[in-house]
Each structure stands twice: as C-alpha cells, then as structure tokens.
ROKELUM-457807 format. One record per atom (N, C-alpha, C, O): residue number from 1; residue in one letter; atom name; x, y, z. Coordinates in nm, 2 decimals. Layout:
N
+-----+------+------+--------+--------+--------+
: seq : type : atom :      X :      Y :      Z :
+-----+------+------+--------+--------+--------+
: NUM :    A :   CA :      X :      Y :      Z :
...
+-----+------+------+--------+--------+--------+
END
This chain:
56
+-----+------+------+--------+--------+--------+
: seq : type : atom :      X :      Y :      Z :
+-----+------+------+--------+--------+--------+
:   1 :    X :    N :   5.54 :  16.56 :   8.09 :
:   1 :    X :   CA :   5.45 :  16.66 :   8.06 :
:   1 :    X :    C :   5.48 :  16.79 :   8.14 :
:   1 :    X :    O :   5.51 :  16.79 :   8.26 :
:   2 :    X :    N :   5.48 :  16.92 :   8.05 :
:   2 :    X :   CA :   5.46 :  17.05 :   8.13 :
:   2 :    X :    C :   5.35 :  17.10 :   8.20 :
:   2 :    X :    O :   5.24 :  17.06 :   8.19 :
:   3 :    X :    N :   5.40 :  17.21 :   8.27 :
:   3 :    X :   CA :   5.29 :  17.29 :   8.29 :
:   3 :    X :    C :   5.17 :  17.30 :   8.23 :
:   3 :    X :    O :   5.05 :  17.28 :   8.26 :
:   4 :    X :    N :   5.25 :  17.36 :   8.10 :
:   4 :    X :   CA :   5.17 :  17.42 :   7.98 :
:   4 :    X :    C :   5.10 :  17.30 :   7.93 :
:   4 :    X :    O :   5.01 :  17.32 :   7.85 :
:   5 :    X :    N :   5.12 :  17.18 :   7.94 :
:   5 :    X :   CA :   5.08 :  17.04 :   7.88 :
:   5 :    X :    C :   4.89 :  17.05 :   8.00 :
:   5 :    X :    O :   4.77 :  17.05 :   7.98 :
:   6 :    X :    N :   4.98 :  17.05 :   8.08 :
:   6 :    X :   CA :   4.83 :  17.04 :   8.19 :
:   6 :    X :    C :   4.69 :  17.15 :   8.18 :
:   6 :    X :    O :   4.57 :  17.13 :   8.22 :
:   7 :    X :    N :   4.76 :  17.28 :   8.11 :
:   7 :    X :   CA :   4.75 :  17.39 :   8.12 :
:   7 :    X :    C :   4.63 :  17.39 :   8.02 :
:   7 :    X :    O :   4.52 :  17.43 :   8.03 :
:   8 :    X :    N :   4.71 :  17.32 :   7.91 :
:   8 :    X :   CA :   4.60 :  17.28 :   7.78 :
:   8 :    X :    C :   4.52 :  17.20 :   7.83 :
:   8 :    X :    O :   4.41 :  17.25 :   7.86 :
:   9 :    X :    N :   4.54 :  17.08 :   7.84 :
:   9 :    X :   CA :   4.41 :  16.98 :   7.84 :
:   9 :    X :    C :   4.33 :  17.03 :   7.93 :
:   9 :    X :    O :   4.22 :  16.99 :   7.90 :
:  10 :    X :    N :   4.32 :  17.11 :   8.06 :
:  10 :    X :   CA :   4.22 :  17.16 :   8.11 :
:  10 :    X :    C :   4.14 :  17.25 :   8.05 :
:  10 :    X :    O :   4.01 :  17.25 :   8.05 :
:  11 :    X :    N :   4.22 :  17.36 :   7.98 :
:  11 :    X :   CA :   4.13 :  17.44 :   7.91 :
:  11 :    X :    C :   4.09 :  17.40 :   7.79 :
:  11 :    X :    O :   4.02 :  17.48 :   7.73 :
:  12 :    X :    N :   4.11 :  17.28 :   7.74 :
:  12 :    X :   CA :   4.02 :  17.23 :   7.62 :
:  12 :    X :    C :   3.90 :  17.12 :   7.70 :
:  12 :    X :    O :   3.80 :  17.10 :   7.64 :
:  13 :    X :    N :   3.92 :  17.06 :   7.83 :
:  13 :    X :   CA :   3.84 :  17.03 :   7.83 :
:  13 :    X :    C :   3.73 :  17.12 :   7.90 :
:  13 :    X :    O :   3.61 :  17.09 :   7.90 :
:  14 :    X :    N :   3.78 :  17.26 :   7.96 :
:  14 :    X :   CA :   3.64 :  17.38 :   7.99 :
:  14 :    X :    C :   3.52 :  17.37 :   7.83 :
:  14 :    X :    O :   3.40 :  17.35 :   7.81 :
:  15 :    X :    N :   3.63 :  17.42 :   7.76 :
:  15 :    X :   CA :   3.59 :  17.45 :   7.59 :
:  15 :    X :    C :   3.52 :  17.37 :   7.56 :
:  15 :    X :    O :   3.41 :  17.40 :   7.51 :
:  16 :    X :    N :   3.55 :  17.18 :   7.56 :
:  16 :    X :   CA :   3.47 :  17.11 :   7.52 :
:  16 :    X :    C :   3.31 :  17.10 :   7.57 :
:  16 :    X :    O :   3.21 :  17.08 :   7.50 :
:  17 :    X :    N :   3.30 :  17.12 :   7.71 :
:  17 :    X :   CA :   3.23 :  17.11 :   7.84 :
:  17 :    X :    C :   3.12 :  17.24 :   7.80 :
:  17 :    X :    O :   3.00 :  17.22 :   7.82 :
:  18 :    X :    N :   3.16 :  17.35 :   7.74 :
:  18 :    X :   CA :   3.09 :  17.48 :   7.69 :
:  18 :    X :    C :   3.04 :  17.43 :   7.55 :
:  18 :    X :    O :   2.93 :  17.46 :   7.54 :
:  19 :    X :    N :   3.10 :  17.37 :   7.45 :
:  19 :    X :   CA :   3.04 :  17.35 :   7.34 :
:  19 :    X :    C :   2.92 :  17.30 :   7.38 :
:  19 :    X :    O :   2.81 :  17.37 :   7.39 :
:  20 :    X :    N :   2.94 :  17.16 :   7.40 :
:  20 :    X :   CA :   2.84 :  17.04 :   7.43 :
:  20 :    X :    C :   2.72 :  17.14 :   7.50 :
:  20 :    X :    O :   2.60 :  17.14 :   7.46 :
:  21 :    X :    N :   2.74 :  17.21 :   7.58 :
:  21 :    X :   CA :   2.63 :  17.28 :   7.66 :
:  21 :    X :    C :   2.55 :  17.38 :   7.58 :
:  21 :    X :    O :   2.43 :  17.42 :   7.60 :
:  22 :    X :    N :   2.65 :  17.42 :   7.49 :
:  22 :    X :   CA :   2.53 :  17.54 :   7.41 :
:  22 :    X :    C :   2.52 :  17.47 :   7.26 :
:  22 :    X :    O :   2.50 :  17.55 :   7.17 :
:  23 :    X :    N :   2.52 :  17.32 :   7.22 :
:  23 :    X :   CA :   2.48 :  17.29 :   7.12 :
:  23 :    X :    C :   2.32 :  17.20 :   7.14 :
:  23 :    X :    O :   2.26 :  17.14 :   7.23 :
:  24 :    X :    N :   2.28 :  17.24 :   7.00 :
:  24 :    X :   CA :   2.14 :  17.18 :   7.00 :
:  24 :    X :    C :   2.10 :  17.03 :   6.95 :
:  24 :    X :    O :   1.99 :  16.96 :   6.95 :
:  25 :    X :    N :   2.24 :  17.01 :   6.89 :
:  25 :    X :   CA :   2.24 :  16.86 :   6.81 :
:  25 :    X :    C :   2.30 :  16.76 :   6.94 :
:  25 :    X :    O :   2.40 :  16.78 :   7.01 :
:  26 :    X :    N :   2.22 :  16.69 :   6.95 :
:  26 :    X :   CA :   2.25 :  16.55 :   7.07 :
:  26 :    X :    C :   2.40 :  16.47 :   7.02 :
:  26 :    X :    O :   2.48 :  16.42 :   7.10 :
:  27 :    X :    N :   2.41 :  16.47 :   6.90 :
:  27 :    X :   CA :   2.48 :  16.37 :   6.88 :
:  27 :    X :    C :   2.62 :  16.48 :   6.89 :
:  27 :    X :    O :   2.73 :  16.43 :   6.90 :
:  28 :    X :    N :   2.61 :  16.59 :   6.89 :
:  28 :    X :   CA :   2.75 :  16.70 :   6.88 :
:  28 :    X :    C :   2.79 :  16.71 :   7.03 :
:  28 :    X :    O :   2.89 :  16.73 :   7.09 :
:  29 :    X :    N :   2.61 :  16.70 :   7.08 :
:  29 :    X :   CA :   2.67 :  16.74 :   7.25 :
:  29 :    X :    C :   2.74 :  16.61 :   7.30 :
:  29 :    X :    O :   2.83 :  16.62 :   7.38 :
:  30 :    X :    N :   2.69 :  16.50 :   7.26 :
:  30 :    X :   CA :   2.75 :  16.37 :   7.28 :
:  30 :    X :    C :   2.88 :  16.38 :   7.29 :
:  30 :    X :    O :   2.94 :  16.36 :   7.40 :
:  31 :    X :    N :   2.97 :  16.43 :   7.14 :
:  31 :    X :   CA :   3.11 :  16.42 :   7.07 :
:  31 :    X :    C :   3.16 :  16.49 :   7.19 :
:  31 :    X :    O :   3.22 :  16.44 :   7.28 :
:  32 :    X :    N :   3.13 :  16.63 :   7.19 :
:  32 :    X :   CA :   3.15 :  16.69 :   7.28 :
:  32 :    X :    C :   3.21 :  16.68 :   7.39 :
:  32 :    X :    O :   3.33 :  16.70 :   7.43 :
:  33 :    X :    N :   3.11 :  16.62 :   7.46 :
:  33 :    X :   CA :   3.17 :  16.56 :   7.59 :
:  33 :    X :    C :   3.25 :  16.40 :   7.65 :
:  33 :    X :    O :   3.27 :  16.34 :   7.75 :
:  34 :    X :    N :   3.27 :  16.38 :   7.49 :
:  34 :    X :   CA :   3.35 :  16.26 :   7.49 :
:  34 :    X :    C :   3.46 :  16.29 :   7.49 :
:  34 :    X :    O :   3.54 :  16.23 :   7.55 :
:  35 :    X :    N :   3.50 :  16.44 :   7.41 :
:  35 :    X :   CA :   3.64 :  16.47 :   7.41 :
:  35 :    X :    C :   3.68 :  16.55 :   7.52 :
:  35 :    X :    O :   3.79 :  16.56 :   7.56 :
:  36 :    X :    N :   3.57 :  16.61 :   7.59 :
:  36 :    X :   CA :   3.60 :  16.66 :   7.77 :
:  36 :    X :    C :   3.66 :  16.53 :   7.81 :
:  36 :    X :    O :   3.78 :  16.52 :   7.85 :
:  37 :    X :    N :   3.59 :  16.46 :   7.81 :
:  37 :    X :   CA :   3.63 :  16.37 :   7.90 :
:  37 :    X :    C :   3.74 :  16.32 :   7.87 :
:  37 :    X :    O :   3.82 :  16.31 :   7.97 :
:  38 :    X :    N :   3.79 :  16.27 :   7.72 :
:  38 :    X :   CA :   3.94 :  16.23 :   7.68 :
:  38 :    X :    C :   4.02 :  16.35 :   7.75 :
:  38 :    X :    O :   4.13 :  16.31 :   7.79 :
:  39 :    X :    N :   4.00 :  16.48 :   7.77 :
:  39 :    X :   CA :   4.11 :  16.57 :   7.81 :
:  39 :    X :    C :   4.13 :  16.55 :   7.91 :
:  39 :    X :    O :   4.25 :  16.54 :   7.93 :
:  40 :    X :    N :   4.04 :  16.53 :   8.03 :
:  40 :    X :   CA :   4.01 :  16.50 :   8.12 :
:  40 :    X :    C :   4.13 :  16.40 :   8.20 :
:  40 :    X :    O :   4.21 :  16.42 :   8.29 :
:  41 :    X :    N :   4.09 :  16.27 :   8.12 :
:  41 :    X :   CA :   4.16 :  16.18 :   8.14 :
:  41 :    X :    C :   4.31 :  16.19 :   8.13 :
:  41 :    X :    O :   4.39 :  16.12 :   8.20 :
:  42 :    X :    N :   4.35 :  16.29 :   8.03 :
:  42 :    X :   CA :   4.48 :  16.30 :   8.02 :
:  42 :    X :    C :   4.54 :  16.36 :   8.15 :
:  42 :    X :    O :   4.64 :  16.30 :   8.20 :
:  43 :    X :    N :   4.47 :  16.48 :   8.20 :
:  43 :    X :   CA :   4.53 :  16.52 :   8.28 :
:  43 :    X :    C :   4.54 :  16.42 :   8.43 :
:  43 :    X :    O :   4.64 :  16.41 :   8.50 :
:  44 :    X :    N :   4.40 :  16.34 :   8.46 :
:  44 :    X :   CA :   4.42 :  16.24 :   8.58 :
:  44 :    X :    C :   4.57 :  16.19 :   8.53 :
:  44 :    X :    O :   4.68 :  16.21 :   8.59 :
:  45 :    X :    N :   4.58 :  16.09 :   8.38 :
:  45 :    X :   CA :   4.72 :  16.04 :   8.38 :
:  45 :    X :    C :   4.83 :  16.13 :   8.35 :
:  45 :    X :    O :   4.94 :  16.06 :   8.34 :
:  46 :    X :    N :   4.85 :  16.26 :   8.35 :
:  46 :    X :   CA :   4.96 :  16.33 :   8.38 :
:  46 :    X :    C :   4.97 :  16.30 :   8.56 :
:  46 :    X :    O :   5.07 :  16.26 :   8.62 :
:  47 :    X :    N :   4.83 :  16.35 :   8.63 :
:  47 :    X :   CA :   4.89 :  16.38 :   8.77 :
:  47 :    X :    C :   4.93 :  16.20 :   8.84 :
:  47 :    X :    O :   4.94 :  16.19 :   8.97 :
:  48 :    X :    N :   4.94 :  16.13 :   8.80 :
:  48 :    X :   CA :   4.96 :  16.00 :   8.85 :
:  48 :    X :    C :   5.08 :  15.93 :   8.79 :
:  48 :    X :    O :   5.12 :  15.82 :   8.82 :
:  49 :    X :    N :   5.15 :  16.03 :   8.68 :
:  49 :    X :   CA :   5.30 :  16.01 :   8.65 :
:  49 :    X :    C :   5.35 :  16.12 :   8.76 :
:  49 :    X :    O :   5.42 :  16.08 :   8.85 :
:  50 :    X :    N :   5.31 :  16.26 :   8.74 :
:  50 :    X :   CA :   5.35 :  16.37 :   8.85 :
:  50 :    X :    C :   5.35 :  16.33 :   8.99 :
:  50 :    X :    O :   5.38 :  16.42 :   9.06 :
:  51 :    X :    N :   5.32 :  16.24 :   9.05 :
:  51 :    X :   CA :   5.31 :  16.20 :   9.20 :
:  51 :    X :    C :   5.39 :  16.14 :   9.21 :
:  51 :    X :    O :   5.39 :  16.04 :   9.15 :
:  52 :    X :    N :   5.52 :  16.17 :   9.32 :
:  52 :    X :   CA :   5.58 :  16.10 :   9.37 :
:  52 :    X :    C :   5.56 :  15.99 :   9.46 :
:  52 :    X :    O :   5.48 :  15.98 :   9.55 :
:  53 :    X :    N :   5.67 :  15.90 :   9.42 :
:  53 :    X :   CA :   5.66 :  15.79 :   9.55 :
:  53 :    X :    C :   5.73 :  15.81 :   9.64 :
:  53 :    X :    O :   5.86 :  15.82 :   9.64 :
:  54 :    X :    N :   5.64 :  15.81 :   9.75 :
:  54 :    X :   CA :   5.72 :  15.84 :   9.86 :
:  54 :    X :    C :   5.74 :  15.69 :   9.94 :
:  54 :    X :    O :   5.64 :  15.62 :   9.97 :
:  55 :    X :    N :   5.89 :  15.65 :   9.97 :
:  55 :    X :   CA :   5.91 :  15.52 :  10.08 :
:  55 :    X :    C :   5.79 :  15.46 :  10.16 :
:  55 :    X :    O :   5.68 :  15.50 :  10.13 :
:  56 :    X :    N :   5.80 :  15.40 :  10.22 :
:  56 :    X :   CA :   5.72 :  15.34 :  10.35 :
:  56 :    X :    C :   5.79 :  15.34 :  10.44 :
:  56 :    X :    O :   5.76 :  15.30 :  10.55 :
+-----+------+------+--------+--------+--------+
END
C-alpha cells in the first residue's frame, strides 16, 4: 500500500464518521459507521504490514 492508499482510507473514514453524524435515519447512521470502521480497519492492517521487524 501507498501513501496515497493510507491517505484515502482515512479520509473516507473522516467522511464516513461526518455522514453518520449529521444523518437522521438510525439505520444510515448505523451503515455509516460500519463503513468508518471498515476504513478504519484497513488502515490498522496497512500499518501492521508497514512495521518492520526488528531482530531480538
């Protein structure tokens, strides 16, 4: 993954995180922040391929 890989899924999950907040339907705010959270997730599993291992 790039930069720009990282770059996105955070800023879709701000965007997701702002929908959910200014909608009035429960079940949209729900979706919403289901897909924050999938972006979310992406980026924790980019930075845990991005970490090197360092020896012992």
């Amino acid at each position: 993954m790039t930069v720009r890989d990282m770059e996105y899924f955070a800023r879709r999950e701000r965007e997701e995180r702002a929908h959910a907040e200014r909608s009035d339907d429960m079940t949209a705010r729900r979706v919403h922040l289901e897909m924050a959270d999938r972006y979310s997730a992406r980026l924790r599993d980019i930075a845990v391929v991005a970490t090197p291992c360092i020896p012992a």
